[in-house]
FIMI-485800 format. One record per residue: residue in one letter; x negated, y negated, z of N, C-alpha, C in turn. Coordinates in steps of 0.001 Angstrom, whole numbers, padded with zeros to 6 digits, always signed. Layout:
BEGIN
aXYZXYZXYZ/...
END
This chain:
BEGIN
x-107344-088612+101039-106462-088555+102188-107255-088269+103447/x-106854-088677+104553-107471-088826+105689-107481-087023+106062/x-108512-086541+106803-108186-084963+107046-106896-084816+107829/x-106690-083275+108234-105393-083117+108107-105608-083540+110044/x-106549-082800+110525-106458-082835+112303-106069-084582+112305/x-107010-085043+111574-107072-086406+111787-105500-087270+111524/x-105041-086864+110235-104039-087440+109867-102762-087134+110676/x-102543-086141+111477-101883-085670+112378-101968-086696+113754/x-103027-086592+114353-103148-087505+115139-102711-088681+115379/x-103255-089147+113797-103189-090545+113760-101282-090975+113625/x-100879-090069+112742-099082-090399+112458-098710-090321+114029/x-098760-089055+115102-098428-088856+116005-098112-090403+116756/x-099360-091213+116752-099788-091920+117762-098390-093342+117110/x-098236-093396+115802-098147-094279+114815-096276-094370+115702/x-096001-092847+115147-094461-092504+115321-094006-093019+116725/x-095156-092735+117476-094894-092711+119208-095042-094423+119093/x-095512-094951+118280-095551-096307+118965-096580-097254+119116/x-097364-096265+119721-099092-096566+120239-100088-096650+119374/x-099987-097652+118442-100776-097777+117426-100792-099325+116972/x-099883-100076+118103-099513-101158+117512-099675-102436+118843/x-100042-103537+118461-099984-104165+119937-100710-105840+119554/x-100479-106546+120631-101427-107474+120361-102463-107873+120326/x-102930-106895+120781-104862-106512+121149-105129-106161+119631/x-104329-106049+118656-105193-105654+117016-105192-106662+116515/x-106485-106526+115225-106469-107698+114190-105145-107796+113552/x-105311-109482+113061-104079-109883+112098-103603-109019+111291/x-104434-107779+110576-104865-107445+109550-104548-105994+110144/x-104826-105459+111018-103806-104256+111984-103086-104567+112038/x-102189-105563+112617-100619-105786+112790-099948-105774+111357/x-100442-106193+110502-099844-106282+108946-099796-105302+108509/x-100802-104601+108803-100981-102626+108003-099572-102011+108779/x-099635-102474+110267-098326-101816+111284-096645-102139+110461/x-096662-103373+110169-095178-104045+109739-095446-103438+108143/x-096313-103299+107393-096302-102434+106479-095846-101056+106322/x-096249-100216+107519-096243-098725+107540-094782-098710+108096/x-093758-099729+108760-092343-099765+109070-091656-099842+107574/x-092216-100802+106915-091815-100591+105584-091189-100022+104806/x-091965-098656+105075-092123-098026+103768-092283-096591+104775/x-091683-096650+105572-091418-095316+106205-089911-094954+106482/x-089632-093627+106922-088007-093405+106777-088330-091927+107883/x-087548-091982+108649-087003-090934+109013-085694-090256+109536/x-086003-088918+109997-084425-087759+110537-085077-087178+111143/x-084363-087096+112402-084473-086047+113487-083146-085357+113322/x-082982-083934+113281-081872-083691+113438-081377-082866+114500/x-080138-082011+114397-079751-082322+115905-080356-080868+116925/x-081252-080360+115408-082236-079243+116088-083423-079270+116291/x-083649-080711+117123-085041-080984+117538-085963-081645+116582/x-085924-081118+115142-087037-081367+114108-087417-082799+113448/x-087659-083111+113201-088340-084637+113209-089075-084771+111631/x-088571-085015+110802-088988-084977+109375-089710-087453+109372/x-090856-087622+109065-090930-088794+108819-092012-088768+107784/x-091243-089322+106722-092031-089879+105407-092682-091052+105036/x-093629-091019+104387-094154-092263+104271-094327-092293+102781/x-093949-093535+102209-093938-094072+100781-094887-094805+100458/x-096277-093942+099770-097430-094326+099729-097222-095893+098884/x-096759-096938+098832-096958-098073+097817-098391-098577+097670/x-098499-099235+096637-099779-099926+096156-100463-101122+096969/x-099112-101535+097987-099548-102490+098630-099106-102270+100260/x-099380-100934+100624-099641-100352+101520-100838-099592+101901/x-101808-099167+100481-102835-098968+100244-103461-100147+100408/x-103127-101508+100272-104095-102331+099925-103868-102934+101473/x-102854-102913+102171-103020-103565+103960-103593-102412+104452/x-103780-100855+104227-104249-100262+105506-106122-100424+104953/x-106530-100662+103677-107514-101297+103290-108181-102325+104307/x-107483-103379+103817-107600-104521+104897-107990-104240+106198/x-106965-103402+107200-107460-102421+108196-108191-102338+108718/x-108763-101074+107720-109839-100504+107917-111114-101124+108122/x-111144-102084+107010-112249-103434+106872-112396-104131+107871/x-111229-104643+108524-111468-105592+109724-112071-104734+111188/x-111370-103158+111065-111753-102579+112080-113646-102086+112311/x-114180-102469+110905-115597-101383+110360-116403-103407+110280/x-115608-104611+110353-116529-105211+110416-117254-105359+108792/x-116177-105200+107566-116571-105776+106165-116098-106710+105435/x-117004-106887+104372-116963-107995+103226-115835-107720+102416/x-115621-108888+101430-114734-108826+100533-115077-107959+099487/x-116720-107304+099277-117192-106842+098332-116506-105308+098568/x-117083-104878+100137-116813-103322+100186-115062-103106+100437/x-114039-104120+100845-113363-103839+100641-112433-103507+099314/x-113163-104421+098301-112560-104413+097064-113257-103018+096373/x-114361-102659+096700-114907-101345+096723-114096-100436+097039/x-113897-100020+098002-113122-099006+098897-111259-099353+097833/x-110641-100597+097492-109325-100217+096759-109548-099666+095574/x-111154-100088+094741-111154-099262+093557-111096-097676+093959/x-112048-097206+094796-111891-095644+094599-109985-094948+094994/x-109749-096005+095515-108072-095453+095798-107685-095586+094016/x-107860-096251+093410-107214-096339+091976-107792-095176+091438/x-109095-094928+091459-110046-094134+091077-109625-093007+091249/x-109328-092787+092156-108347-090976+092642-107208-090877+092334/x-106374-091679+091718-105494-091735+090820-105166-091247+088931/x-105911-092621+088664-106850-092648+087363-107508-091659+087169/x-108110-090547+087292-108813-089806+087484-108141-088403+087812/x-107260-088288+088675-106902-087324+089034-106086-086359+087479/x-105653-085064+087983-105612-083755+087060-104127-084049+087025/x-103092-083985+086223-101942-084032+086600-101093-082834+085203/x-099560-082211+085170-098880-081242+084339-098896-082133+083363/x-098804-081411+082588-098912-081807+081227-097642-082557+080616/x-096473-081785+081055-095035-082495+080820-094315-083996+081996/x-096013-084291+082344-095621-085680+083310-095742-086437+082331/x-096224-086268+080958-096834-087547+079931-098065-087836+079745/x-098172-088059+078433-099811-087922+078290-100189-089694+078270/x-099571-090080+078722-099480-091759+078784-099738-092376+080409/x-099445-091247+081120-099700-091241+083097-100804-090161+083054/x-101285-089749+082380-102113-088342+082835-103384-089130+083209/x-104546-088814+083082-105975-089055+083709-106235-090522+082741/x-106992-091273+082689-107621-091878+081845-108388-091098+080834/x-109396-090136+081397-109627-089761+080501-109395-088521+079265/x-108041-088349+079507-107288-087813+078362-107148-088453+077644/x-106427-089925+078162-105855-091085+077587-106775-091325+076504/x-107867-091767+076753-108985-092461+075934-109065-091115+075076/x-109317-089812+075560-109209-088590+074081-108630-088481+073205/x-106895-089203+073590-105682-089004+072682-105738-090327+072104/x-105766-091599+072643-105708-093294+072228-106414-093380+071410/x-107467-093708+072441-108731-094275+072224-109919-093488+070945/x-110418-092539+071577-111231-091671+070713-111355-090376+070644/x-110469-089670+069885-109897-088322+069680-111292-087510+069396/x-112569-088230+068755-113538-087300+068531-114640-087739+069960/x-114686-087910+070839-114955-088603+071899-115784-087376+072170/x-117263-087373+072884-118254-086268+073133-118507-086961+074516/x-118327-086573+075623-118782-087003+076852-120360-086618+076853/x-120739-085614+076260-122089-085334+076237-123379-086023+075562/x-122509-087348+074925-123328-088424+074302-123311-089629+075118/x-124451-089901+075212-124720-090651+076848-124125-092405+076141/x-124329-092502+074634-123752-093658+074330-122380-093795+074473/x-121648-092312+073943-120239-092508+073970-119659-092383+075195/x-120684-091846+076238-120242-091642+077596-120266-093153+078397/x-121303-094008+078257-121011-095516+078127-119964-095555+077993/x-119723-095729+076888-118479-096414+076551-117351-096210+076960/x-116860-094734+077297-115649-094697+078449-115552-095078+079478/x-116983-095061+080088-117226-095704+081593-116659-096975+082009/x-117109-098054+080265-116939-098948+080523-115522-099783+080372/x-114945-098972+079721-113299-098736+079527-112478-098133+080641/x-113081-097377+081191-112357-097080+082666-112972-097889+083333/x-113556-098684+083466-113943-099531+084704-113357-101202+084577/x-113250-101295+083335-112653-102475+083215-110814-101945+083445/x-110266-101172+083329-108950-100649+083919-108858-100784+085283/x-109729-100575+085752-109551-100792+087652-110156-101857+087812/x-111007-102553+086991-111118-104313+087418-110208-105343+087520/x-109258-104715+086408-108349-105587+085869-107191-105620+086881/x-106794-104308+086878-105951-104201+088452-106347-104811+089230/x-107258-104294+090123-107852-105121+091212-107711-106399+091181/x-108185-107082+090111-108397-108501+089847-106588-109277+089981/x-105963-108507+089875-104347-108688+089537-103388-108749+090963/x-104490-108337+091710-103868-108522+093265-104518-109455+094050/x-104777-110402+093136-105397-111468+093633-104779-113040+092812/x-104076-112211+092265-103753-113614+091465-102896-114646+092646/x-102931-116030+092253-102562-116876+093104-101100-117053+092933/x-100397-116719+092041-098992-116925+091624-098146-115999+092533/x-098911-114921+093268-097960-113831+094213-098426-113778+094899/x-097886-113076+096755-099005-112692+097562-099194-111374+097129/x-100265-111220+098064-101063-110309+098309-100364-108742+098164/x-099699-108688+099217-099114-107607+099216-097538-108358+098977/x-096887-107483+097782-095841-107384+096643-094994-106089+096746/x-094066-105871+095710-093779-105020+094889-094070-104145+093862/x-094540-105477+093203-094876-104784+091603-096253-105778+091748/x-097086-105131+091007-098802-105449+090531-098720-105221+089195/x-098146-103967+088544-097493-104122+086833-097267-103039+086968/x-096832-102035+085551-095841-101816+085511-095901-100316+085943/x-097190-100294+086464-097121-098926+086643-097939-098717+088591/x-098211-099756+089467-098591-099892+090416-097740-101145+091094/x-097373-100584+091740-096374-101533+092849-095863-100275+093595/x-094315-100126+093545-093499-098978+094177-094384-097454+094156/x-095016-097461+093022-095432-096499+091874-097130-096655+092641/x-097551-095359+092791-099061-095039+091984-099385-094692+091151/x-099684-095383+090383-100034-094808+088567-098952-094228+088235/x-097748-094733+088537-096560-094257+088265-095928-093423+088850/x-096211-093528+089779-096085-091884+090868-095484-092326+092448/x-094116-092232+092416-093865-092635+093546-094313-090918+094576/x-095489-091890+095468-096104-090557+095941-095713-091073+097659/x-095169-089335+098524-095100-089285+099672-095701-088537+100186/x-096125-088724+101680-097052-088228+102632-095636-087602+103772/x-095242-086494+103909-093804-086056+104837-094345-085097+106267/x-094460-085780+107238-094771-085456+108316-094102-084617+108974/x-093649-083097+109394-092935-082441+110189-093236-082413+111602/x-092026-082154+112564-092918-082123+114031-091570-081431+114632/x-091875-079816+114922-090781-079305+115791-091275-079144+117357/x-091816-080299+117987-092520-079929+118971-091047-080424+119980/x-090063-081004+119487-088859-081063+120550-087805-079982+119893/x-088198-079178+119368-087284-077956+118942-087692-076801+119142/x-087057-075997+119572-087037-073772+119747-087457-073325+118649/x-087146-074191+117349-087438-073754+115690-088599-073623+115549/x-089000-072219+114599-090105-072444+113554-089689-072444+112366/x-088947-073257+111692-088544-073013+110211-089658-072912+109512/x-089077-072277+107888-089929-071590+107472-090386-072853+106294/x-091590-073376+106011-092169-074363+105436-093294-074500+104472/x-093165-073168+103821-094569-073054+102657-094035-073470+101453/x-092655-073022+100957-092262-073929+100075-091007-075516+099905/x-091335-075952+101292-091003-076715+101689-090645-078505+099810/x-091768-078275+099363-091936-078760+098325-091193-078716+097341/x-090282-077631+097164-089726-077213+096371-087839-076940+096652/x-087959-077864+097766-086553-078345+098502-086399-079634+098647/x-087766-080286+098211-087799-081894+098334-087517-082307+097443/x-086879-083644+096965-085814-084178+095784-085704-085680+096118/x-086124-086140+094985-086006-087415+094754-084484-088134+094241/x-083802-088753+094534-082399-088863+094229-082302-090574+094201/x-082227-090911+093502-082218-092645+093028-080248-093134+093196/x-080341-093973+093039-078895-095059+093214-077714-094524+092431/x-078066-093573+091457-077012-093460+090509-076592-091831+090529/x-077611-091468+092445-077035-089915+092216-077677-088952+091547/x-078306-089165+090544-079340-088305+089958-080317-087860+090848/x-080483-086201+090631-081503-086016+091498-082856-085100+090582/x-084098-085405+091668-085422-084985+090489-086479-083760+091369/x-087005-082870+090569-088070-082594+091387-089331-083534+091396/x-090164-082601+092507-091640-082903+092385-092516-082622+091330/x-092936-083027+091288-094501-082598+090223-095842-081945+090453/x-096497-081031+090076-097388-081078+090842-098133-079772+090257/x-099426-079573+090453-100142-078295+089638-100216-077409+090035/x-099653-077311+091821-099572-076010+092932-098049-076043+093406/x-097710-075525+091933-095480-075167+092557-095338-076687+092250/x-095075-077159+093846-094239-078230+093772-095386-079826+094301/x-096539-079270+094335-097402-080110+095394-098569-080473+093985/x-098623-082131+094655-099762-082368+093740-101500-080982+093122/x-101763-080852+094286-103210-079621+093923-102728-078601+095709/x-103119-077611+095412-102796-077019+096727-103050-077197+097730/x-104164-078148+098175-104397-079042+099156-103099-079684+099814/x-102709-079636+098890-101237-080730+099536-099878-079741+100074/x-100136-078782+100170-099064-078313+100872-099432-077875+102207/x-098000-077870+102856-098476-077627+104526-099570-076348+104883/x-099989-076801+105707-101109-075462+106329-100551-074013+106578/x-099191-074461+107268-098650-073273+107937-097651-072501+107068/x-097325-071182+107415-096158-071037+106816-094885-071146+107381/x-095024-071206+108622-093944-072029+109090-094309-073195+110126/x-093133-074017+110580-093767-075022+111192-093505-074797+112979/x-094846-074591+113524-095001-074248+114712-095853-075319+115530/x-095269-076732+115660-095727-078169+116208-095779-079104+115123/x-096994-079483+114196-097052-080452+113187-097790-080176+112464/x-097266-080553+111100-097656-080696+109953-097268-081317+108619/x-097748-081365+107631-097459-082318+106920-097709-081459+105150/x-096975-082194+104188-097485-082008+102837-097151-083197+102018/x-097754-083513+100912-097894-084752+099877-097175-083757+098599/x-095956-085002+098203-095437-085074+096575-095460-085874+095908/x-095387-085497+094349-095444-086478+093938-093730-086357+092954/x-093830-088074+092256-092481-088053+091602-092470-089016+090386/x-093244-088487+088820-093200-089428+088350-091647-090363+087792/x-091991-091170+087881-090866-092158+087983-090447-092838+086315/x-090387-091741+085689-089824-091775+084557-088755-090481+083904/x-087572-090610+083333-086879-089473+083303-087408-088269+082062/x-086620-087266+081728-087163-086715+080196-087370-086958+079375/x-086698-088142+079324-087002-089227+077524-088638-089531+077831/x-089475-089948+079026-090606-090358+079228-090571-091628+078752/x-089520-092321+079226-089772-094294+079376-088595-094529+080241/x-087618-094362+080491-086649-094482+081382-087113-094417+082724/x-087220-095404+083778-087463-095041+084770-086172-094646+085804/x-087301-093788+086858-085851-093362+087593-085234-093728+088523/x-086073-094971+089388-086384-095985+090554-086335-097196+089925/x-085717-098050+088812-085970-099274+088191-086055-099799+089259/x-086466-101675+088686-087189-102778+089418-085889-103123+090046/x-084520-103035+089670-083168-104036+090299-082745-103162+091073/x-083223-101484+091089-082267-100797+092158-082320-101349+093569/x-081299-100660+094594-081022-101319+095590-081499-100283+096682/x-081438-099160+096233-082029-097986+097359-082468-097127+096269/x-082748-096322+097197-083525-094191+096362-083608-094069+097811/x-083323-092052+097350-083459-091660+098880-084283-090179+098521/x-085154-089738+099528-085400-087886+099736-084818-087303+099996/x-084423-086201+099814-083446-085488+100194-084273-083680+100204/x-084204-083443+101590-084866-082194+101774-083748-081098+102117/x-083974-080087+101851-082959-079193+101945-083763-078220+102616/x-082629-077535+103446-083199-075802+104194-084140-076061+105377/x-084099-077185+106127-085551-077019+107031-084428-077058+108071/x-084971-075954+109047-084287-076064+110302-083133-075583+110144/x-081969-076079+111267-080343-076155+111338-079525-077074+110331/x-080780-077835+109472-079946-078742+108831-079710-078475+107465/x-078568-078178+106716-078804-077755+105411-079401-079222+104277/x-079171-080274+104904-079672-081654+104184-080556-082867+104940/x-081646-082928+104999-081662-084049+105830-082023-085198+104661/x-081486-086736+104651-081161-087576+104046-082663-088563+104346/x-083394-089239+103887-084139-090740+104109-084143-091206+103371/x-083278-092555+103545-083587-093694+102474-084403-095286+102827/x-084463-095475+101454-085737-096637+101271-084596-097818+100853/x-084269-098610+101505-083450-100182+100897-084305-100662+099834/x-084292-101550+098926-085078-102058+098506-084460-103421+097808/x-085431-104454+097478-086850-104629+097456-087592-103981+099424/x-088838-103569+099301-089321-103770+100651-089786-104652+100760/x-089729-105105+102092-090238-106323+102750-091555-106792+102861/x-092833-107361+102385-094070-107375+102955-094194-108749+103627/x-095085-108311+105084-096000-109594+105757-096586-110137+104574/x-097122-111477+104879-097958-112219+104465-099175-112130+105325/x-100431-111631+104774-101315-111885+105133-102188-112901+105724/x-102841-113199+107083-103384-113984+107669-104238-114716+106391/x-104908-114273+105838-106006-114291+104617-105809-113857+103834/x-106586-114459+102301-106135-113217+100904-107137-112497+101267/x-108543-113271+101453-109601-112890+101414-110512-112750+102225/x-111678-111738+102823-112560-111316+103761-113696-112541+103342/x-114166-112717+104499-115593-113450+104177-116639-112675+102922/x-117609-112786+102469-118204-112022+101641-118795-111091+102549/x-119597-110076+101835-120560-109335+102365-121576-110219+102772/x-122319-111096+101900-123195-111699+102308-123088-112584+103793/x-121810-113231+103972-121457-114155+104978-121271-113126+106152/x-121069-112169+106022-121252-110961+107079-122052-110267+107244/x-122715-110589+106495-124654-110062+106769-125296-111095+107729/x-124809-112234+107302-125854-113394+107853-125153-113632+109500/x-123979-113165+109548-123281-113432+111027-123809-112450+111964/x-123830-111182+111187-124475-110350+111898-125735-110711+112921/x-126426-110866+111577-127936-111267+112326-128182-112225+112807/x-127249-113009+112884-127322-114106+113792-126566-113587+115158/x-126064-112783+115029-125038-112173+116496-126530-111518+117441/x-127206-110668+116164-128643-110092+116854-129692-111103+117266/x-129673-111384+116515-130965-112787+117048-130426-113373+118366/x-129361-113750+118327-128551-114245+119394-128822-113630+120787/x-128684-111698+120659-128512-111116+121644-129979-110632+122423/x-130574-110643+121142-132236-110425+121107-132880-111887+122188/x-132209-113118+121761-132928-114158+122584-132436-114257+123856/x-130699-113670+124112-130376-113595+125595-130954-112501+126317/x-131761-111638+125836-132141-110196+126744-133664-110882+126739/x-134066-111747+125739-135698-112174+126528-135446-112952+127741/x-134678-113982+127488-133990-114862+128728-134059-113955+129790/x-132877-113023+129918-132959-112345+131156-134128-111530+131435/x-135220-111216+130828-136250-110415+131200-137174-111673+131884/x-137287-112891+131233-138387-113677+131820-137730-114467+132704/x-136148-114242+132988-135797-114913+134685-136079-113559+135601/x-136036-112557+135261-136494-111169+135838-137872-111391+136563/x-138740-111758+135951-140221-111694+135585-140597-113050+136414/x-139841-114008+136670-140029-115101+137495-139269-114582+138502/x-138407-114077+139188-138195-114078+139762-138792-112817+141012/x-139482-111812+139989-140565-111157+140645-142101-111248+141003/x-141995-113171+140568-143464-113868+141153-144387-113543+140053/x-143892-113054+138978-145066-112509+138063-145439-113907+136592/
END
């Protein structure tokens, strides 16, 4: 996740507006009509300003894009840069009663795969490597197929709506047009996932209600802006029932206790909408190596130019 000063900033600018324009790449404007998407908010009528964002798989993969077009990369480092987003997924620590079928990979492969499994054997340590790496190839490789665009819904059955099954939010607070400091440390633990049929769910998470304690707000109460990340796996107690299926028509958050408001409501319509991408694909790395240095050579032969009309023109 982006740091917090930073990530503050950056929503600020996002919410206000000023983040969006015709002066950006194709590939900025798409990340922009993306982040409308899959965002929701409430102001309520005591100033406070609650806006969520619904991390999807293919909102990760346009602010990707982004980033790439803004840094000037290949198709290589961008497809780089979506593995480690899977990678911090896959990887990550998660409760034990989320399912041992969503938990890390490498539980998975302890319990599946190879129950006598020694990470401390550099052969058998191979071999998971190469089993978790073909898991995020395969993904990757799957958002490329030609039968869908780019940015989707579903990628399968557990990345689309879902991160690794995890419908995960990023919830921005801002009482900077309110008198309020409501009180916001366990803010997490008022947040509720509530799907089409009325059912409502908690968060998940290994700190209370928050993915790792990193993820809960800074403050203990909210005095300007701040933010915390939940998560919601998207399966009920049976552990196969999902709780967001593929035909629903909405799901909403539902936060309780912040401010004057005893409920504030955001909902997600669904299917969401995605742009179509200008491109599937970035030039290579290589084809952006070679432009480069041709941009330098280029600039290198116009600054001799101007030194030896310099140099003539000072009789020398």
């Amino acid at each position: 996740m982006l740091g917090r000063a930073l990530f503050l900033l950056w929503i600020s600018w996002t919410v206000a507006g000023c983040d969006s324009g015709s002066s950006q790449g194709p590939y900025a404007q798409a990340e922009q009509q993306v982040w409308r998407a899959v965002n929701s908010s409430h102001r309520g009528s005591d100033g406070v300003l609650v806006q969520a964002t619904l991390r999807t798989f293919a909102y990760e993969i346009a602010s990707a894009y982004a980033r790439a077009e803004r840094e000037d990369l290949g198709q290589e480092q961008l497809e780089y840069r979506i593995k480690r987003t899977v990678y911090s997924y896959v990887d990550g620590t998660y409760p034990a009663e989320d399912g041992t079928d969503i938990n890390s990979l490498y539980f998975q492969y302890l319990v599946y795969v190879n129950p006598s499994f020694d990470a401390r054997n550099p052969l058998e340590k191979q071999k998971f490597d190469n089993w978790r790496s073909q898991y995020v190839r395969q993904l990757v490789d799957s958002i490329y197929d030609r039968k869908f665009p780019i940015l989707r819904n579903t990628y399968n059955e557990r990345w689309g709506l879902t991160l690794y099954n995890r419908l995960v939010f990023i919830v921005y607070l801002s009482s900077e047009e309110s008198q309020l400091k409501p009180a916001i440390a366990d803010i997490g633990d008022r947040t509720f996932l509530v799907n089409q049929r009325g059912e409502r769910f908690k968060a998940s998470g290994l700190f209370n209600s928050y993915p790792y304690e990193s993820d809960r707000p800074e403050g203990e109460v909210l005095d300007g802006k701040d933010y915390y990340r939940v998560f919601f796996p998207n399966r009920k107690d049976d552990k196969k029932t999902p709780i967001v299926a593929h035909d629903d028509e909405y799901f909403e958050l539902h936060i309780e206790g912040l401010g004057d408001e005893p409920l504030r409501t955001l909902r997600w319509d669904l299917p969401l909408e995605y742009p179509k991408l200008a491109e599937r694909k970035l030039p290579s790395d290589e084809e952006v190596f070679a432009r480069k240095a041709a941009e330098r050579a280029e600039r290198r032969a116009k600054a001799a130019e101007r030194r030896a009309k310099a140099a003539e023109a000072r009789g020398e």
